[in-house]
N, C-alpha and C positions, 0 to 999 in steps of 0.2 A: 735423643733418639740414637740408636746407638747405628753404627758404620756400618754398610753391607761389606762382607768379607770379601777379600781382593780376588782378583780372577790370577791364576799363575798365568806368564806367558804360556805364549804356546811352543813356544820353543826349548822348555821346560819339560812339557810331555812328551816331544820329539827325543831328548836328551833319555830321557826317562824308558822310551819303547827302546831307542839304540842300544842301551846300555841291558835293557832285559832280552833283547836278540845277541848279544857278545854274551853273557853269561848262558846261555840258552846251547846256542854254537858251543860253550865249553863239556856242556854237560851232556847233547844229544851227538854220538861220534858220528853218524852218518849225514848229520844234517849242517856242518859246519860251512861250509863254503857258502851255502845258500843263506842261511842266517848271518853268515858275515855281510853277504852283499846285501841283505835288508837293513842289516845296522848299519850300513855305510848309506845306504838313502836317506834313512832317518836321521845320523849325522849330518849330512850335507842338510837336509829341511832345518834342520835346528841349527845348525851355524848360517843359514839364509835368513831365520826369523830373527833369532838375534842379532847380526848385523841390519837388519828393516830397522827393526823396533832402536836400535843404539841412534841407527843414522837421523830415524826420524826427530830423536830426543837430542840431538846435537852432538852427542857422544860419540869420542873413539870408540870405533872398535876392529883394526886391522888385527889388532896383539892375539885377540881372543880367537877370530878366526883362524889364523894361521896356525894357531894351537891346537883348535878344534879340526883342521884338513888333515893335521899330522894328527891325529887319534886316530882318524877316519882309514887313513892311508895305513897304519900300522895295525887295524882292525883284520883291513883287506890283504894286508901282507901274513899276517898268520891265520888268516882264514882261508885264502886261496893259495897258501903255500908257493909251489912254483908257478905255475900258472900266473903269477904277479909277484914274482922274483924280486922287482927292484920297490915293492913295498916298501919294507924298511927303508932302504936309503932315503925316499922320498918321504917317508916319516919323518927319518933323523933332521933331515932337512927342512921341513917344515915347521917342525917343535923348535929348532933352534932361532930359525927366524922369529918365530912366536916369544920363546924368548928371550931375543933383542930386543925386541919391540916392547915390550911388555913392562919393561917401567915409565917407557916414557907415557906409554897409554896411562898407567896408574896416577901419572904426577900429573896427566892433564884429565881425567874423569876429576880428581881431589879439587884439582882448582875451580873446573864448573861448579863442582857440587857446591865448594867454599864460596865463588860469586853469586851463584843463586840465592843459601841461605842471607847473606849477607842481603840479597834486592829485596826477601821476603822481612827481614828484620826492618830493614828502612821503611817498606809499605809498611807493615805492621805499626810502626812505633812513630 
């Protein structure tokens, strides 16, 4: 019987609307501001589902957030121009903590992942 096809997170469509409101914002000149702040909502939901859905599964996920706040913030810094001045910096800032962080997250996702197949090999076998 074959497999029903996976559901994407849902923080995958969030990613997905954010990133079609920034391109959107590029292309429509009068509507940039406003479609920045819509992609920065739908940024912030989809770095909130994937952090749920990481925590609930055991998994880091500080690296990835911190990555994804600094998109968000650097969205908002060239979308609202001066009106949110210190964008960027808080960008810069937040990308860079992201990462730091961001191998240690790698080296500890690889090892869940490596102890889990290894519990499912020993059930199995």
């Amino acid at each position: 019987m074959p497999h029903p096809a996976p559901i994407p997170p849902r923080w995958t469509a969030l990613t997905a609307g954010a990133v079609a409101c920034v391109l959107a914002a590029a292309a429509v000149p009068g509507g940039r501001a406003q479609l920045t702040v819509v992609a920065a909502g739908l940024g912030l939901g989809a770095i909130a589902a994937y952090g749920t859905a990481r925590t609930r599964a055991g998994l880091p996920c500080a690296a990835v957030a911190w990555l994804g706040a600094g998109c968000v913030a650097g969205a908002l810094g060239w979308g609202l121009g001066r009106d949110y001045s210190f964008g960027y910096v808080l960008a810069g800032f937040q990308l860079l903590v992201g990462a730091v962080l961001l191998p240690g997250h790698r080296r500890r996702s690889t090892r869940q992942t490596d102890a889990a197949r290894a519990r499912d090999t020993a059930e199995a076998g």
